[in-house]
VOGU-3710 file (C-alpha; in Angstrom, 3 decimals, decimal comma):
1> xxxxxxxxxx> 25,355/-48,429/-8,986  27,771/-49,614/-10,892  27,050/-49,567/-14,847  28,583/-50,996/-18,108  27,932/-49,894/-21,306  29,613/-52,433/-23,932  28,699/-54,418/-27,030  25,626/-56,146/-27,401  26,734/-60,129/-27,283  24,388/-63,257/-28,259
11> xxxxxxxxxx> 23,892/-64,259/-24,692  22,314/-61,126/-23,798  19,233/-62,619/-26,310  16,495/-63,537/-23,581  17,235/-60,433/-21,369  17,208/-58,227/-24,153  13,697/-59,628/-25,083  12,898/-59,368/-21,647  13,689/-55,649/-21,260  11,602/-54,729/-24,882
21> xxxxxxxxxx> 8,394/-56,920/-23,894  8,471/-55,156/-20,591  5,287/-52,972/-19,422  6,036/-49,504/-19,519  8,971/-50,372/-21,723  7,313/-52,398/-24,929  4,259/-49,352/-25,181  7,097/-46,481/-26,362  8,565/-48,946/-28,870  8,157/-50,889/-31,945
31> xxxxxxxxxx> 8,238/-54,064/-29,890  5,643/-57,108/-30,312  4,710/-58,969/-27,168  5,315/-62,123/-29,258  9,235/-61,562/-29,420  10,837/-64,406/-29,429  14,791/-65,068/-27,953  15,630/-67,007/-31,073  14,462/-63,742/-33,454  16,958/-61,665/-30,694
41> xxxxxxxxxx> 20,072/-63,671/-30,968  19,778/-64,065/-34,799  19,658/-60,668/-35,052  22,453/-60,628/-33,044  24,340/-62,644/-35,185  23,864/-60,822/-38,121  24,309/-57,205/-37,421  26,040/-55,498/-40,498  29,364/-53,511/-40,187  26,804/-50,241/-40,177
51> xxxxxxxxxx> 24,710/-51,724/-36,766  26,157/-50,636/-33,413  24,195/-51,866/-30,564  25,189/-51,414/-27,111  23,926/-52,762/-23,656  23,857/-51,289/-20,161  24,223/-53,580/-17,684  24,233/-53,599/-13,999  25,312/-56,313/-11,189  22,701/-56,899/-9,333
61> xxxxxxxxxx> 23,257/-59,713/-6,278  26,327/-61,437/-8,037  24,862/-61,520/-11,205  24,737/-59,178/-14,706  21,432/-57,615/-15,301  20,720/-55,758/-18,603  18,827/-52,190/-17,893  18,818/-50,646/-21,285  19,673/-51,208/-24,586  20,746/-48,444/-27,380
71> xxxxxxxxxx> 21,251/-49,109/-31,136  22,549/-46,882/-34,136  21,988/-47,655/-37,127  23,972/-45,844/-40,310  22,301/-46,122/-43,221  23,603/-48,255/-46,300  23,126/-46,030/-49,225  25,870/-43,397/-50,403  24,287/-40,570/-50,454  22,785/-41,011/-47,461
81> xxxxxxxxxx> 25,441/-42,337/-45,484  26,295/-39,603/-43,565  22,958/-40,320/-41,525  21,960/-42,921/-39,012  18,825/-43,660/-36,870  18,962/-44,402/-33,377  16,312/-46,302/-30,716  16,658/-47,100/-26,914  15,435/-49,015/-24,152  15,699/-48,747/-20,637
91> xxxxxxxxxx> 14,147/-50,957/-17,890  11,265/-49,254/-16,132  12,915/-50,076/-12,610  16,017/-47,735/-13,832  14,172/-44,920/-15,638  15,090/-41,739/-14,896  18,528/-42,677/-13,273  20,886/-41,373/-16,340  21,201/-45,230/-18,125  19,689/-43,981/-20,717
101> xxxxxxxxxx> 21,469/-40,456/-21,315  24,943/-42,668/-20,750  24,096/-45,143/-23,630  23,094/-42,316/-26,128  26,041/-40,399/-25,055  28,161/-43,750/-26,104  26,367/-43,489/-29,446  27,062/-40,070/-29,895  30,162/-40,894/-29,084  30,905/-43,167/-31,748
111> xxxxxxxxxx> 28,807/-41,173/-34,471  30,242/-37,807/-33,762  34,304/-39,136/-33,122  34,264/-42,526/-35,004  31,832/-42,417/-38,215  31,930/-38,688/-38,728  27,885/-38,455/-38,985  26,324/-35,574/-39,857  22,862/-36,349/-38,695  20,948/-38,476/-36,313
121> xxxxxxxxxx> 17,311/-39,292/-36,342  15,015/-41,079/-34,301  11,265/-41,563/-33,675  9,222/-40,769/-30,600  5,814/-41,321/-29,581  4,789/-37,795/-28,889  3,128/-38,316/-25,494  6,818/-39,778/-24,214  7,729/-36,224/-22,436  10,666/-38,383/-20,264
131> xxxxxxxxxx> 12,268/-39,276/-23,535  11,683/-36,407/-25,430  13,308/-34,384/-23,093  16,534/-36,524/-22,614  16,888/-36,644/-26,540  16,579/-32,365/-26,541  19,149/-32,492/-23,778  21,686/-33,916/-26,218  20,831/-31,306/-28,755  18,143/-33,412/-30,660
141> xxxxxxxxxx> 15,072/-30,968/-32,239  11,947/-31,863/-33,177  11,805/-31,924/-36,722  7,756/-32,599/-37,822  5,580/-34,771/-36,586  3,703/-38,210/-38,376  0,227/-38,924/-37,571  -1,272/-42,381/-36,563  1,855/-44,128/-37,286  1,837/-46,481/-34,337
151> xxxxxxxxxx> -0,385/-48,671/-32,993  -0,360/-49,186/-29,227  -3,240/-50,454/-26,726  -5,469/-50,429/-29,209  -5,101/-46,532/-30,269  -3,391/-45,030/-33,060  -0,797/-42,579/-31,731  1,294/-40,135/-33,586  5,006/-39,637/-33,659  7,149/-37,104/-33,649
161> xxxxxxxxxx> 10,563/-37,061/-35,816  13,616/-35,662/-33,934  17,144/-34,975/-35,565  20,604/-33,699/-34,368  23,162/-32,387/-36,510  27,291/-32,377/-35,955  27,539/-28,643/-37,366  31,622/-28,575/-37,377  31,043/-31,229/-40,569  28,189/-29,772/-42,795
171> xx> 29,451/-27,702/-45,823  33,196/-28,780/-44,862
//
């Protein structure tokens, strides 16, 4: 299989939307079934100079198909700038096949060698054991957990809070 990872661009819009509102995609996320394209590319359009979003994309019968999606996001304030949060997506076809481990790796990538972050955080449902152990493979801990924070099928499920830390830059 041959896989890109590269810079989210406007056109992507309706896959991208396609990929979040997918079953077994849309239930570990923060995504609405209601997303709309227009809401995508607008976002798209207006990432900040702290948003890094990347795509992984596959070609599938002479065309591009997007399989996952990975953001970071550093945060704005100064005295937490030294901190982002991350999310990812990958399409349920192509779970389990490394996309996802590759697109984290690129975000690592450019926290770790680029921005000179300090810490990473993300959210994750706490019954997501796939996920969970992909973001402890790249060093990620589980740092507490949050009760009933997200809604999904009806149920309130509970979320756990993960970090990872570049160690060669605290106290330096």
């Amino acid at each position: 299989m041959d896989l890109i990872i590269r810079p989210i661009k406007v056109e992507d819009s309706k896959q991208v939307v396609e990929l979040r509102t997918m079953k077994g995609v849309m239930e570990n996320t923060l995504a609405m079934p209601s997303e709309r394209e227009d809401k995508i590319r607008e976002k798209t359009l207006n990432l900040g100079i702290n948003d890094y979003i990347f795509v992984a994309e596959i070609k599938e019968e002479n065309d591009y198909k997007i399989v996952g999606i990975a953001a970071l996001n550093v945060e704005n304030s100064p005295r937490l700038r030294h901190s982002a949060g991350i999310g990812i997506s990958v399409h349920t076809k192509y779970q389990g096949m490394g996309i996802g481990k590759k697109l984290l790796n690129k975000l690592l990538d450019i926290s770790d060698n680029w921005l000179m972050l300090v810490r990473i955080e993300l959210g994750v449902l706490c019954d997501n054991d796939k996920a969970i152990n992909l973001y402890k493979s790249l060093g990620f801990v589980v740092e507490g957990k949050k009760k009933y924070t997200t809604i999904r099928n009806g149920k309130y499920v509970d979320e756990y809070i993960m970090g990872r830390y570049n160690e060669n830059l605290i106290n330096k």
